[in-house]
N, C-alpha and C positions, 0 to 999 in steps of 0.2 A: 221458870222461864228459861229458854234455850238461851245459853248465850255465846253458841258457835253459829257459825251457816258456813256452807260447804264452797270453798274458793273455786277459781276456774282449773284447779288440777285435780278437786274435787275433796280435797282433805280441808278439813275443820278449821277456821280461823275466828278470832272474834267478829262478833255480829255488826260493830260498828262500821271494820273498813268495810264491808260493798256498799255505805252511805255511799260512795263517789269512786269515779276512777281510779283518780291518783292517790286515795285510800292505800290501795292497796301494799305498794313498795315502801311506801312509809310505814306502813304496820310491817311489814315481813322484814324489814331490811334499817329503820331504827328503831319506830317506839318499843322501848323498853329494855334498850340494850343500855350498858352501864357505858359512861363518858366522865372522860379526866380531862377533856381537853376546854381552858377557860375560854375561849373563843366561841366555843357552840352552847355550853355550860349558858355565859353571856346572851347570846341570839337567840337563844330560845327562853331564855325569862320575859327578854325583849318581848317577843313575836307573843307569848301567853298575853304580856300584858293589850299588847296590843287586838286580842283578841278577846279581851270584856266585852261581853253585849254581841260580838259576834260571831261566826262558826267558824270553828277549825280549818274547815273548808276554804274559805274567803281568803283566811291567811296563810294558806298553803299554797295557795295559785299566788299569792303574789310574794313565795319567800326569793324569788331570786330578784325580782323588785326590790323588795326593803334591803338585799345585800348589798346592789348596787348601790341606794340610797342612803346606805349605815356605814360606809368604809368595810365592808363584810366583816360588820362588828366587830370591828379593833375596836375597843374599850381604850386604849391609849391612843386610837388620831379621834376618836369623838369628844372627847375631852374638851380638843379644841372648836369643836361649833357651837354658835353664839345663834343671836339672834335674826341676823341673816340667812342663818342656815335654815334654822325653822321656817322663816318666811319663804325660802326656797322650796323645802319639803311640803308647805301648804300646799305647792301647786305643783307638786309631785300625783300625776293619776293614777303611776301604778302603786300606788303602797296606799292605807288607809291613814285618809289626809284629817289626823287628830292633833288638835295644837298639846293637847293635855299632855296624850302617851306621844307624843313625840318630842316632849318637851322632858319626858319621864326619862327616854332613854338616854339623854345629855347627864341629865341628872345622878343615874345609874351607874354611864360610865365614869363619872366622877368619883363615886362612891367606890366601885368597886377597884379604883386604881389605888384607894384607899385601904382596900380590905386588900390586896394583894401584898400591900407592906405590911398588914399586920399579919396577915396569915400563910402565907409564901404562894397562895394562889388561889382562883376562886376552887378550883376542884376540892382542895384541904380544907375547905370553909364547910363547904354544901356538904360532902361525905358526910360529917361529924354529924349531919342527922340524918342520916341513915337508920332508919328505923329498925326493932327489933323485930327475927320473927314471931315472937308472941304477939307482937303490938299491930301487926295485918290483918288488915280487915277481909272479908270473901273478897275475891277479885272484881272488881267493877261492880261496889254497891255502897261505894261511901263517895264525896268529892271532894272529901277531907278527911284530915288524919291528926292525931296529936303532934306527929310531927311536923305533918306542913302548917300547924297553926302554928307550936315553937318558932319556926326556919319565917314563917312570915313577920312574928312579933318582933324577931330579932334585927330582920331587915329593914323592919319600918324603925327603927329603934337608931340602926346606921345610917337614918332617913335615906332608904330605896324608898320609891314610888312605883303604884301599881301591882305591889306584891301580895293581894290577899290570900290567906287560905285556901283559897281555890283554885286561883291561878298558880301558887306554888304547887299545889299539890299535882295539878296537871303537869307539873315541870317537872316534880319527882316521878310520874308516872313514864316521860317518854325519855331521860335523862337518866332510867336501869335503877334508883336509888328504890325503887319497886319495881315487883316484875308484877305486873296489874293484867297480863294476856288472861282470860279467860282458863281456866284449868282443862278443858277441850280442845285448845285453839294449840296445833300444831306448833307456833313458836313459840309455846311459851317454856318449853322444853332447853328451843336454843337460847331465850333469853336468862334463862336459869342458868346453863352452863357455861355461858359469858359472865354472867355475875359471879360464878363459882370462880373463873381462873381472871377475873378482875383482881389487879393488885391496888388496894385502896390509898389513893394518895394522902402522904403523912403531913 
């Protein structure tokens, strides 16, 4: 199976972004560039979970919705929302109005302000599973990994919610902790080379 198609400059990208417009800049310009920064680290565990059951897509059109509606995922002012908050986000239409994961990412942040005293941050936490390269699968043929099933059991363990194997693993996919671009697909080149002069947080 091919798994480039030819972008609008005409050079090879993975097959997935032309699913949709806005595809595009997010495959060329993050998924699978390496991040230290706990902030996005955070929103995007968030946004996976929030995307059980639904398409990437869905939750893409509406990430500048859910930022406005997450305190653009400060992990320490979500801390503070309680149950009004949620009943406010219920009737929130731009973000997906789920009592569960919206109740997940309270939960999360609590946790993870947790794991920041133990661990000096989430980036120092997550890195540490960084998989081996012997341990990579072909590029876009598995939707799990021994390590995002570890990085899940451990989470659930710190009781996170919403973090299965799959959903992590699509986190380690657009979060660089894998470079998952198709071996065709023109960035997968730069996302290598970002991984290479990534300095891994200690």
């Amino acid at each position: 199976m091919n798994t480039t198609i030819p972008g609008p400059d005409g050079r090879p990208r993975c097959r997935w972004c032309a699913a949709a417009p806005e595809f595009l800049a997010y495959h060329d310009a993050e998924w699978g560039f390496p991040v230290d920064d706990d902030r996005r680290l955070f929103e995007k565990l968030c946004l996976e979970g929030f995307q059980s059951g639904l398409s990437w897509r869905t939750i893409l059109a509406k990430r500048e919705n859910f930022r406005a509606a997450f305190q653009g995922f400060d992990f320490g002012r979500i801390v503070r929302f309680g149950e009004p908050d949620i009943e406010r986000l219920m009737k929130n239409n731009g973000i997906v109005r789920h009592r569960g994961k919206i109740a997940s990412v309270i939960n999360n942040a609590k946790r993870a302000r947790e794991l920041v005293k133990l661990e000096g941050s989430l980036a120092a936490y997550f890195w540490r599973f960084e998989p081996k390269p012997e341990e990579l699968a072909e590029p876009q043929t598995v939707s799990t990994s021994p390590a995002s099933v570890a990085l899940s059991k451990d989470l659930k363990k710190r009781g996170w919610s919403f973090v299965g194997p799959t959903t992590v693993y699509a986190f380690m996919q657009a979060m660089g902790l894998v470079n998952d671009h198709a071996r065709g697909c023109i960035v997968r080149r730069q996302a290598s080379d970002a991984r290479a002069a990534f300095r891994r947080p200690a």
